[in-house]
N, C-alpha and C positions, 0 to 999 in steps of 0.2 A: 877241435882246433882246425882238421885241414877241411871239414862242413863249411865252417865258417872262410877258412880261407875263401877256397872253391866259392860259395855267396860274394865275398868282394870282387872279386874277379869277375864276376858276372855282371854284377853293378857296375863296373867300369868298362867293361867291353859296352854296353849299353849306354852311359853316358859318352861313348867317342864314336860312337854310329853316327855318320853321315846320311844326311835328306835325300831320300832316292826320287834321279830324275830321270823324265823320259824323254827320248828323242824318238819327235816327228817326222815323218817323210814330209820333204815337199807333195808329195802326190797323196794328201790326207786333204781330202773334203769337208769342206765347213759352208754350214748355211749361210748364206746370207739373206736376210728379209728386202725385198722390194721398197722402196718408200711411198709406192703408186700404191700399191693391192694389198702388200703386207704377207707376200704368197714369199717362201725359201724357196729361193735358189743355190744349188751346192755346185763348189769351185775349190778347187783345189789350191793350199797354200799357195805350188810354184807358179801356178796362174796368178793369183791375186799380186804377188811378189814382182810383177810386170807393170804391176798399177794399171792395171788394161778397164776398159770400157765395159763395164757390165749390163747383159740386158736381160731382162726375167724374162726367162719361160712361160710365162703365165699371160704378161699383158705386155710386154713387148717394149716397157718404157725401159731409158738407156741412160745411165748416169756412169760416170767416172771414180774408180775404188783412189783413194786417194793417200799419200806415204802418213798423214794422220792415223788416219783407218789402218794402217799397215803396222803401225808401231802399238797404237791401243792394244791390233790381235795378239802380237806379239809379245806384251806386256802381261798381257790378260793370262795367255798361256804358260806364261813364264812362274805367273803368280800361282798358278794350279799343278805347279812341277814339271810343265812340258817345254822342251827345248825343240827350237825347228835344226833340222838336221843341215849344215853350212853356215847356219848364220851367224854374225859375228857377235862375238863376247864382251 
């Protein structure tokens, strides 16, 4: 009898476990791909979070990260359990 208790008990601590998620620093690096060359370039969250002007290291072409782009990563990471660290809920 208390085998079996102890098993339920188990069973149910298991079915009330919460999704574990992870917070990102702004200062975490993500590629981004060129649209010229197709070469990564890495930029950190709090960077990109500026919407600032990016320009590849590689071939020098210069396009603007845009709050589209911003929310997609956002999205994206959110889908794969990672939370950016500040951002709003």
């Amino acid at each position: 009898m208390l085998k079996r208790q102890n098993q339920t008990n188990d069973q149910n601590s298991v079915d009330r476990s919460a999704p574990i998620a992870t917070i990102i620093n702004v200062q975490t690096e993500v590629p981004i791909s060129c649209d010229q060359c197709d070469c990564d370039t890495h930029y950190s969250i709090g960077h990109l979070k500026a919407l600032p002007t990016l320009t590849c290291e590689f071939c020098q072409d210069a396009r603007s990260f845009t709050q589209l782009e911003m929310n997609v990563l956002e999205s994206a990471l959110q889908q794969m359990g990672f939370y950016l660290a500040g951002a709003k809920a």
